[in-house]
ZAMARGU-4260 file (C-alpha; in steps of 0.2 Angstrom, whole numbers, plus 5000, padded with zeros to 4 digits):
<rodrens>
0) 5059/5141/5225 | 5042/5151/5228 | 5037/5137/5240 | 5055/5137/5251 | 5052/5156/5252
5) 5034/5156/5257 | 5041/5142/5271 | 5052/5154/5277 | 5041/5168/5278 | 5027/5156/5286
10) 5039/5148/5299 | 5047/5168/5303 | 5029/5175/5305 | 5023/5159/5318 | 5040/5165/5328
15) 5036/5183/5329 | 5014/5177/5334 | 5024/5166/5348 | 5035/5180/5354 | 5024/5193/5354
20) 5010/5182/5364 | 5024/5178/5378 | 5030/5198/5377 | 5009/5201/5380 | 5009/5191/5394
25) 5024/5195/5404 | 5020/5212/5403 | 5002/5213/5407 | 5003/5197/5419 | 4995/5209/5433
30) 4981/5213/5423 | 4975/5196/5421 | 4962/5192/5437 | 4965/5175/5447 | 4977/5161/5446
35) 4978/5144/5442 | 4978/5130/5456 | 4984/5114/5456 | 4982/5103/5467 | 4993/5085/5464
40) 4988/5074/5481 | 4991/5085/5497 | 5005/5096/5486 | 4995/5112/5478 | 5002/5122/5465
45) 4998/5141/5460 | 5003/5146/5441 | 5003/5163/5435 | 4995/5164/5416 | 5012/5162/5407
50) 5018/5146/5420 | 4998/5138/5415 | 5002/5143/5394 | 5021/5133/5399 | 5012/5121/5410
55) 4999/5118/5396 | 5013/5114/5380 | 5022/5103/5391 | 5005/5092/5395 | 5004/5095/5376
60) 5021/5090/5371 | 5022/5074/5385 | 5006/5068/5377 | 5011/5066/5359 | 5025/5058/5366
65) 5014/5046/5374 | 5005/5042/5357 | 5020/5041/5347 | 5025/5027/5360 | 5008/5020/5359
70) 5010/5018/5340 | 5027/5012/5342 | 5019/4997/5353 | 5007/4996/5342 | 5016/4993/5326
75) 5026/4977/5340 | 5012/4969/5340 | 5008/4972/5322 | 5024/4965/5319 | 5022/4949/5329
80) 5005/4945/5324 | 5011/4947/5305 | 5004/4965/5298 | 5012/4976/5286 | 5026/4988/5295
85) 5038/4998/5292 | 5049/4982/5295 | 5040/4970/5283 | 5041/4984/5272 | 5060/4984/5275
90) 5059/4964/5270 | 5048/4965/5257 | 5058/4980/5247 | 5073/4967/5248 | 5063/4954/5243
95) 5056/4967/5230 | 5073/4968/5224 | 5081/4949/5224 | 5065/4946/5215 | 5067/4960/5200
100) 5086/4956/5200 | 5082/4937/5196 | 5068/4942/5182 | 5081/4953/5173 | 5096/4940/5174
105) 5082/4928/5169 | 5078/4938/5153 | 5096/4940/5150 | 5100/4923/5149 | 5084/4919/5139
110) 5089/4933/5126 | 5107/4923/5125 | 5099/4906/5123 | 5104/4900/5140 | 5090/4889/5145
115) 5092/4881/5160 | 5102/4897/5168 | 5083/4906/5164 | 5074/4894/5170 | 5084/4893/5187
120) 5081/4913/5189 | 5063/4912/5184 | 5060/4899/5196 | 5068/4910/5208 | 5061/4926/5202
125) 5045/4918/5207 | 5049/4913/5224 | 5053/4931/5229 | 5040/4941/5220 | 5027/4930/5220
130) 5019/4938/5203 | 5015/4924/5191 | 5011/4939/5179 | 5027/4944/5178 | 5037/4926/5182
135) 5027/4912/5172 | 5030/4920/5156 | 5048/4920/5157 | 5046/4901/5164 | 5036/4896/5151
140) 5049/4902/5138 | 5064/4895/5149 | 5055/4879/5149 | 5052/4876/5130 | 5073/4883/5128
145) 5077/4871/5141 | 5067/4858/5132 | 5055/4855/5147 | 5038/4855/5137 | 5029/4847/5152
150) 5033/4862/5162 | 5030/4877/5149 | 5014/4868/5143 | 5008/4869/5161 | 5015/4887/5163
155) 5005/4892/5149 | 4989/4883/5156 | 4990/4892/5171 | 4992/4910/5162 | 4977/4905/5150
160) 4969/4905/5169 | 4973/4922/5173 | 4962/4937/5162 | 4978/4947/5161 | 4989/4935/5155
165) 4978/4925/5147 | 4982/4929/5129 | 5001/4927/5132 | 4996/4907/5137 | 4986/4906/5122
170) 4998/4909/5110 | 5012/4900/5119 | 4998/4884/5120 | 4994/4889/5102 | 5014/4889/5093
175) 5017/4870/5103 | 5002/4866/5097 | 5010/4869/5078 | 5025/4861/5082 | 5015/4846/5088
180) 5006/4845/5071 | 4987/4846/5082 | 4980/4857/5068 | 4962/4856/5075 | 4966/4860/5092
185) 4977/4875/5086 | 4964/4883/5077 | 4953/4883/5093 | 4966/4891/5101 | 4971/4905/5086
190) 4952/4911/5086 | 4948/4913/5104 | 4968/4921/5104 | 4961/4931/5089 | 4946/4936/5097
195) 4956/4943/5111 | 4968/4953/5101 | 4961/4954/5083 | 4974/4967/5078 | 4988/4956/5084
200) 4997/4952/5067 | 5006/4936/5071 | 4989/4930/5078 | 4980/4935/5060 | 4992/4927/5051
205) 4993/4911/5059 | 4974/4910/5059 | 4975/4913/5041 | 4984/4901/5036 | 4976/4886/5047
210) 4960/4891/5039 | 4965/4891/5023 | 4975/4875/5025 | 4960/4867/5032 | 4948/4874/5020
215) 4939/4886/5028 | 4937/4898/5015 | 4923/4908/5021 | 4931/4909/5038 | 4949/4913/5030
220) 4940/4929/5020 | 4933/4936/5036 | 4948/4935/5044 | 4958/4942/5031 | 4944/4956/5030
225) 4947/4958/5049 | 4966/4959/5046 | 4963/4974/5031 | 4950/4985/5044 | 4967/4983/5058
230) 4980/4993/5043 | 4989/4975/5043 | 4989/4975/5024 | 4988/4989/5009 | 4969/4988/4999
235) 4976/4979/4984 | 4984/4966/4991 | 4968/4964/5001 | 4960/4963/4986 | 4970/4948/4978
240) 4969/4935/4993 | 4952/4939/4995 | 4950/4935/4976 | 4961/4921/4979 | 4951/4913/4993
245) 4933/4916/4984 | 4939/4907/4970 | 4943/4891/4981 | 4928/4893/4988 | 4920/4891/4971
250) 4931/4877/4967 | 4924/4867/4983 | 4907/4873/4977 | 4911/4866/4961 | 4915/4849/4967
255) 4898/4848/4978 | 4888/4854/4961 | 4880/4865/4969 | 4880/4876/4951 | 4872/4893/4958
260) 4883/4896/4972 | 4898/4890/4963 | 4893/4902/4947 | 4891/4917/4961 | 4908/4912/4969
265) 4918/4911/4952 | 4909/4929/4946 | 4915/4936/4962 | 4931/4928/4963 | 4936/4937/4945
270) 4928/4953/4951 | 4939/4955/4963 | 4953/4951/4955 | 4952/4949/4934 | 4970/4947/4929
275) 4969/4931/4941 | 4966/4917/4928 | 4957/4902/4938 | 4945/4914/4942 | 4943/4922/4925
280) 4939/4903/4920 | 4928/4899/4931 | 4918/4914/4929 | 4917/4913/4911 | 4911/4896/4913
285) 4898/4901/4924 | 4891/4914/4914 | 4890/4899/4898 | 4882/4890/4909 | 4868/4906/4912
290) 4868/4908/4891 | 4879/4924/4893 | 4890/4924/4880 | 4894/4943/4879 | 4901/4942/4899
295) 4910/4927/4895 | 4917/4935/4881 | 4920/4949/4892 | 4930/4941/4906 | 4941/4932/4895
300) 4946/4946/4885 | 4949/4956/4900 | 4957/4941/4909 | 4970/4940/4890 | 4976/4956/4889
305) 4982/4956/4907 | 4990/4937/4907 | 4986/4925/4890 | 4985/4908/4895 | 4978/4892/4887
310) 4966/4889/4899 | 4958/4905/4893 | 4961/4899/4876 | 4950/4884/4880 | 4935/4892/4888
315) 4937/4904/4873 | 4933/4891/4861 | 4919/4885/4872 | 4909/4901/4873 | 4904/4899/4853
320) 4907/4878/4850 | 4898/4876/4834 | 4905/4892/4825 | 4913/4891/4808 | 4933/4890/4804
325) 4932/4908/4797 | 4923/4916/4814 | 4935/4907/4826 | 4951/4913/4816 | 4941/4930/4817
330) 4937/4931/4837 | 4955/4923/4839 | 4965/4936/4830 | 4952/4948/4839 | 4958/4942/4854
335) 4975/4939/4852 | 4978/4959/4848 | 4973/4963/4863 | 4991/4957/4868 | 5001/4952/4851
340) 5018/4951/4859 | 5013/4939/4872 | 5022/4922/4867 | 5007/4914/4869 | 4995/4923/4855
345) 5008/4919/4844 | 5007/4899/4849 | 4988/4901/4850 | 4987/4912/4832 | 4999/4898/4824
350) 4991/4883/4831 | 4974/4886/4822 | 4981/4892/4807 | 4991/4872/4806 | 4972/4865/4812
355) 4963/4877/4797 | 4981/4867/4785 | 4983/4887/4784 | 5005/4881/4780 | 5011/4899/4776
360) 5002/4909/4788 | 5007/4898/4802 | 5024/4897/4797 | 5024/4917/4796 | 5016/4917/4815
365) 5032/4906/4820 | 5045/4914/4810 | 5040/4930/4824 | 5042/4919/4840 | 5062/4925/4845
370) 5073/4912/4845 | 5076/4913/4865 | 5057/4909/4868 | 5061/4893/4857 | 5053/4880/4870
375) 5047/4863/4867 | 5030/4868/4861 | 5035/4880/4849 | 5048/4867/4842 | 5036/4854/4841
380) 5024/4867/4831 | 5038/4872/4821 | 5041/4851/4815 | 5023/4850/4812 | 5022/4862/4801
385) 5040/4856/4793 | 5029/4839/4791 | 5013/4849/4784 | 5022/4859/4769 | 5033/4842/4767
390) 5049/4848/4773 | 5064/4840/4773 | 5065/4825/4784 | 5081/4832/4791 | 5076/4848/4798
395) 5060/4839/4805 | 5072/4829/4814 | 5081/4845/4821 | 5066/4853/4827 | 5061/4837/4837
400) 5079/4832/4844 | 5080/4852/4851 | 5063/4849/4858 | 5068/4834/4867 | 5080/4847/4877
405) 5071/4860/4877 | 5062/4870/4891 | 5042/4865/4892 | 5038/4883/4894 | 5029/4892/4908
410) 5019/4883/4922 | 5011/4886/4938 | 5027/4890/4949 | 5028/4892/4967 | 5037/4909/4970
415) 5041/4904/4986 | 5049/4886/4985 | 5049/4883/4964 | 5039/4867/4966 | 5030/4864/4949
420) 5011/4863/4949 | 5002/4856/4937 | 4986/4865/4940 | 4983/4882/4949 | 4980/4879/4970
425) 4976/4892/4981 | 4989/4884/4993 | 5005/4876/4986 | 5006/4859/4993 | 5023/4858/4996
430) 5026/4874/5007 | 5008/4878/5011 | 5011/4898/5005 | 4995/4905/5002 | 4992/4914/4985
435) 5012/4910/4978 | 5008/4901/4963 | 5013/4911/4947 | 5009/4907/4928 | 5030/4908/4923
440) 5045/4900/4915 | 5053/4888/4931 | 5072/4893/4934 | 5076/4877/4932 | 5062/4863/4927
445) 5065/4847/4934 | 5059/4839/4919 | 5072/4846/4908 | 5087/4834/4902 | 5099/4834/4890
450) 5104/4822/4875 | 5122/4816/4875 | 5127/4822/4857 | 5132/4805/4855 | 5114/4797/4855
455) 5107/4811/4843 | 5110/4803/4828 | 5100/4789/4834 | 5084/4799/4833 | 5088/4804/4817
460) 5089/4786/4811 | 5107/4788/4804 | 5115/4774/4814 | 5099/4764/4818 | 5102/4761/4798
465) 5118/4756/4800 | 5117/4746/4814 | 5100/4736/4804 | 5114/4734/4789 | 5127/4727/4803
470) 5113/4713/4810 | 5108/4707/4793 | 5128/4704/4786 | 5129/4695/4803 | 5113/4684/4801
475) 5120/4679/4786 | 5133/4672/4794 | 5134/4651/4798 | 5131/4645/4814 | 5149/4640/4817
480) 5155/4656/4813 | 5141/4666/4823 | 5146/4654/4839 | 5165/4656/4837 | 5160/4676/4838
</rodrens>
């Protein structure tokens, strides 16, 4: 509003200047000594001062005339030989807008799943804007919907060319790639897409998992590291996978004997993460190996009252493997308060005391296992025990038919997919999730079945008796008779 009012002002004060001058002039036109002459071939011309000031604007105003039609030519000629004008700039803002109208119905049917209707406006998108930026992502993508891999996979290529769009090629050349099983050509392309845009999440993860798939532990941690320092993931699950990859590391150490590095691995693993039990193994194992019982001791204790589990058990045993009966029952009941009402101390308690022919404590241990935790090792412990304190034969047998149905107990699960493992992987094999595999009870083990009730009296030997009493009575019998049967 200030600027239209000082315009005003401007343009009324320019008015009065102009006024004024020609009200000077008429008025003192006397004053003013000599005139003007002009002299146009043999005609001449006399102006007063105010005529020459008239005389002088129109020259003024006839020669801006004159350059405005010179410009006017100009731009003709500009025109013709194929220079931006104001007319190309007419064609070119139509073409402008043909081309940005094709790149949004192109998007539109891309977004609806309408391949080939995208691929058609891409295609013409890019005959009117003639921005392969813009136009050969959208045709790369119309391509692949369209099922025209060829043409994306060159779209892409020609991207990867171009700085600005280079990333966008390598990660569409990277996901065909993936579909196309090329697993070592993919990697290529995630770390040099990585390497462009390491805080790209999809781009971290992808990486991720090829290197962990392919082994590259040491790669997989500095990418994972990369992935923590971008925000991507929270500080203790940074902490786990990293645990999680050492220890593979140290498995593939172990497997090359190289002992040192595989013994610094393992202690590094369970540093990182000490509830995680293949680590807590391996470390133990390495620090027997270096004569250090006290840190073995240590880890497993640690890694127990977290998660008991019989490989613990095992390395527990190995730490002191010439100790009496009486010091192992010791460190075993040591350890197993640490968690008493873990189902597995109680197994672990029980076994040792049927191994030391200790009968009543271990059927004392077993008598405080819940009946719903009855799997098929606690059965099994319970008819050994029937057997040791010379039970009945029938309640032996009815201990061992339930554990023929019974659950196994836990094992290494995949959370992901519920494949069964029999030993702990970093990655499962049958969905290639990293770090999935839990120490649990499956929902439903494949290697469970059930007994018809009919056969069960078979293992209890009641009609295999019977049926023995049936075969002698019919050897017995003469040939004729045993023929005409």
């Amino acid at each position: 509003m200030l600027l239209s009012l000082f315009k005003i002002v401007f343009f009324i004060v320019i008015i009065a200047i102009i006024a004024l001058g020609i009200t000077y002039l008429l008025d003192n036109e006397q004053t003013f000594l000599g005139e003007v002459f002009i002299n146009i071939g043999t005609t001449e011309f006399i102006l007063s001062p105010i005529q020459t000031v008239i005389f002088l604007c129109l020259v003024i105003v006839l020669a801006i005339i004159m350059l405005k039609l010179f410009s006017f030519f100009l731009a003709i000629l500009s025109f013709i030989n194929g220079d931006e004008t104001a007319i190309t700039r007419y064609f070119s803002k139509n073409r402008e807008r043909k081309g940005f109208n094709a790149l949004s119905d192109g998007l539109l049917a891309l977004a609806s799943g309408e391949g080939a209707t995208a691929l058609t406006k891409a295609s013409k998108a890019e005959k009117y804007l003639k921005r392969p930026e813009l136009t050969n992502v959208l045709l790369a993508q119309a391509a692949e919907l369209s099922g025209d891999l060829k043409k994306a996979n060159e779209t892409y290529k020609s991207l990867i060319q171009n700085p600005k769009t280079r990333f966008v090629g390598l990660r569409g050349m990277l996901k065909q790639k993936l579909a196309e099983g090329q697993t070592e050509v993919a990697i290529k392309l995630a770390k040099e897409a990585f390497n462009i845009k390491p805080a790209h999440i999809e781009t971290q993860d992808i990486l991720l998992q090829l290197q962990a798939e392919s082994g590259d532990w040491r790669g997989a941690r500095k990418t994972l590291g990369t992935k923590f320092k971008k925000g991507a993931i929270p500080k203790d699950i940074h902490r786990r996978r990293d645990a999680v990859l050492a220890l593979a590391e140290a498995k593939d150490l172990l497997a090359e004997d190289t002992s040192i590095e595989k013994q610094e691995a393992a202690i590094e693993a369970n540093r990182l993460s000490p509830d995680l039990v293949p680590a807590a193994v391996l470390a133990a194992r390495a620090y027997i190996q270096r004569d250090n019982k006290r840190n073995a001791s240590r880890i497993i204790n640690k890694a127990w009252q977290s998660q008991p589990h019989p490989d613990l058990k095992t390395v527990f045993y190995e730490i002191y493997p010439n100790e009496s009966e009486e010091d192992k029952l010791k460190r075993l009941q040591k350890l197993c308060r640490l968690n008493p009402d873990h189902l597995e101390s109680k197994i672990s308690l029980s076994e040792l005391y049927l191994k030391q022919e200790n009968f009543p404590m271990a059927q004392r241990v077993l008598n405080k296992i819940k009946k719903e935790n009855h799997d098929a090792r606690v059965l099994t412990l319970m008819a050994v025990n029937e057997r040791a304190k010379g039970g009945k034969d029938a309640k032996i047998r009815d201990f061992l038919n339930l554990a023929i149905s019974a659950k196994r107990g836990p094992q290494w699960i995949c959370a992901k997919c519920n494949s069964i493992h029999a030993d702990w992987e970093p990655i499962c094999s049958s969905c290639s999730a990293m770090d999935s595999l839990e120490w649990k009870v499956p929902p439903k083990d494949p290697t469970d079945f059930t007994v018809s009730e009919d056969l069960l009296p078979f293992l209890a030997n009641e009609k295999m008796v019977e049926i023995q009493r049936k075969n002698s009575a019919s050897e017995k019998l003469s040939p004729n008779q045993d023929d005409e049967k």
